[in-house]
C-alpha positions as CSV (number, residue, x, y, z in Angstrom):
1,X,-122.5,68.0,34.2
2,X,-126.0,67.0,33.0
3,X,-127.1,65.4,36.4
4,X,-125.8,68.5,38.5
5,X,-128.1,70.6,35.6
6,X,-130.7,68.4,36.2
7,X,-131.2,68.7,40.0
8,X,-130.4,72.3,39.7
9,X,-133.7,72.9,38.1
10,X,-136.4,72.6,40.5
11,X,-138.7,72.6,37.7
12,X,-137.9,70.2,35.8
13,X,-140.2,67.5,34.7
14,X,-137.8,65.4,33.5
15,X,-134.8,64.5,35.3
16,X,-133.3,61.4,33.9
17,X,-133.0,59.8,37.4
18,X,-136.4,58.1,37.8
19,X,-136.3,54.6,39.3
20,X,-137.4,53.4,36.3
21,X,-134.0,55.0,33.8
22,X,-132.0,53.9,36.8
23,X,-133.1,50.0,36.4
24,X,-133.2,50.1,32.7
25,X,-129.4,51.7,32.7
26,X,-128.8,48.7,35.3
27,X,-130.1,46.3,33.1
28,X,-128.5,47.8,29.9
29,X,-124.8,47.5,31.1
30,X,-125.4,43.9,32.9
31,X,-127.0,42.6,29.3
32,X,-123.6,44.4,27.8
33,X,-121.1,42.7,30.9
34,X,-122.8,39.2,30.6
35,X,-122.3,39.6,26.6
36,X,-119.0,40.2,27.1
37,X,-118.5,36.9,29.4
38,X,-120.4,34.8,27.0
39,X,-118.1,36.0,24.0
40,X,-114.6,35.3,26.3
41,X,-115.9,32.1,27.5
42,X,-116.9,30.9,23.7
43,X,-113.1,31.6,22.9
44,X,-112.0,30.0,25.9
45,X,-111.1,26.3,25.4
46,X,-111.6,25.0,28.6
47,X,-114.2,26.2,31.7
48,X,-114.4,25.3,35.2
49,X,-116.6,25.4,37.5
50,X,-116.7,25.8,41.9
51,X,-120.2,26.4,43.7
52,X,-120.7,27.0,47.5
53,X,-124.2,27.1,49.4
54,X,-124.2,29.7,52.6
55,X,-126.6,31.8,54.0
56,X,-126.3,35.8,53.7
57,X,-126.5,38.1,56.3
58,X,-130.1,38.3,56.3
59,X,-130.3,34.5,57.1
60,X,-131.4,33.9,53.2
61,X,-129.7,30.7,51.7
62,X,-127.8,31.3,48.1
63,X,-125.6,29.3,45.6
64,X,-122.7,31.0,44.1
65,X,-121.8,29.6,40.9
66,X,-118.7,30.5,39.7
67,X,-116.6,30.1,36.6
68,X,-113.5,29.6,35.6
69,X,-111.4,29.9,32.1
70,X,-108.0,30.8,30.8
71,X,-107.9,34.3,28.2
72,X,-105.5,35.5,26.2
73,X,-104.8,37.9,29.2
74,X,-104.7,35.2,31.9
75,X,-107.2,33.4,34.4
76,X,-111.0,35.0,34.8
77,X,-113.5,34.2,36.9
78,X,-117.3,35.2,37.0
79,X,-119.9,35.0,39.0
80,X,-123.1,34.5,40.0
81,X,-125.6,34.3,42.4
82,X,-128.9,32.4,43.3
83,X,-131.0,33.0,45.9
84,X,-132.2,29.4,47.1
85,X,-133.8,29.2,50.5
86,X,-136.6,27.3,49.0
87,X,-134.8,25.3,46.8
88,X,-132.2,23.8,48.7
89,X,-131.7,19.9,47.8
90,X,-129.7,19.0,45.4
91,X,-132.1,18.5,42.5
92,X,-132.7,22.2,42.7
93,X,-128.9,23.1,43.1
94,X,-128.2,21.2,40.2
95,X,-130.9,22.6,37.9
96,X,-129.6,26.0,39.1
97,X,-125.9,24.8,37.9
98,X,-127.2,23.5,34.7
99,X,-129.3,26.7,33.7
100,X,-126.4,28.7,34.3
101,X,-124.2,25.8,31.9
102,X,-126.3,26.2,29.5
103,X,-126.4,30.5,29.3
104,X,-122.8,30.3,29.1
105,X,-122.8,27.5,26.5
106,X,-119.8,26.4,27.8
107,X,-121.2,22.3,28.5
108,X,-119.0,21.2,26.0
109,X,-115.9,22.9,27.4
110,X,-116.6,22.1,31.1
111,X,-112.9,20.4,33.2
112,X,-113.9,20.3,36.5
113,X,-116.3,20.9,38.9
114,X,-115.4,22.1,42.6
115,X,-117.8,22.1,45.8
116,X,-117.6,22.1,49.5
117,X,-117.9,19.0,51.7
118,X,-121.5,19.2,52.2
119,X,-123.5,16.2,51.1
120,X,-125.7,17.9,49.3
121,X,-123.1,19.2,47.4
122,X,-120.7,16.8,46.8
123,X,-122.5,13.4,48.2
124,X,-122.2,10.6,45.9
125,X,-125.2,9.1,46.3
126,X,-127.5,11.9,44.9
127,X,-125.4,14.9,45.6
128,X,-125.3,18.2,43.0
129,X,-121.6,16.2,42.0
130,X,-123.4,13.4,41.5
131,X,-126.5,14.9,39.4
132,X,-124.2,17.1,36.9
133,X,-122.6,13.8,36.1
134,X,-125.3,12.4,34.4
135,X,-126.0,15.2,32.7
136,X,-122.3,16.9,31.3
137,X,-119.8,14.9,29.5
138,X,-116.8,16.3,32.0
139,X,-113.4,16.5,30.5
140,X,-111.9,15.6,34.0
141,X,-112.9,14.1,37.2
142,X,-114.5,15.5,40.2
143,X,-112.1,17.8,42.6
144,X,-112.8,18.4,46.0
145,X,-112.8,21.9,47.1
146,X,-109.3,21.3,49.5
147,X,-107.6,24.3,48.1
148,X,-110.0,27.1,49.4
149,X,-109.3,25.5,52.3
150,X,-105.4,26.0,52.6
């Protein structure tokens, strides 16, 4: 009712619909979403987490980062996204991860980690696998990301 009043009225100086309440709206309900995650993923006793590399449409690399966890409700999943066409070895890709770990606060809680095939990925001799592994105490070992794949 109040946005059909609002472009009704030619006049009007104020509209409520400038870029600038739109993106601050945006923001206001993401900050409230994200919230929410972090507060299901505190009660959550375990957490796991799969991340893929793949270019959009636009030819622009990013990471999705997703995670996983058991509510009272049943089995969530979250995610995220990076864009990381700059930053694509595995040093980066792993810092990304990490940063993301570490909003969540879910380290502690972390079973499993799940990538593609890639070597930067997965590659044990400096892969993203290999990187998170020195820096999370994991609760379980390494899976390889097989059952996308079925």
């Amino acid at each position: 009712m109040h946005l059909e009043q609002c472009s009704s009225t030619q006049n009007s100086v104020f509209s409520g619909l400038s870029s600038d309440i739109q993106n601050d709206l945006i923001k206001s309900i993401a900050q409230v979403i994200r919230d929410e995650i972090k507060s299901e993923i505190n009660f959550a006793k375990f957490v796991s987490v799969i991340a893929d590399e793949t270019p959009d449409i636009s030819h622009r690399e990013q990471m999705s980062v997703i995670f996983r966890y058991l509510t009272k409700t049943g089995i969530e999943e979250i995610c995220r996204f990076f864009d990381v066409t700059l930053e694509r070895g595995a040093d980066q890709l792993s810092q990304s991860i990490l940063e993301i770990i570490d909003q969540f606060n879910c380290k502690e809680k972390l079973v499993g980690q799940s990538y593609d095939g890639a070597a930067v990925m997965s590659g044990a001799q400096g892969g993203v696998q290999t990187k998170l592994n020195y820096n999370v105490q994991w609760l379980s070992l390494f899976l390889a990301m097989l059952t996308y794949l079925t």
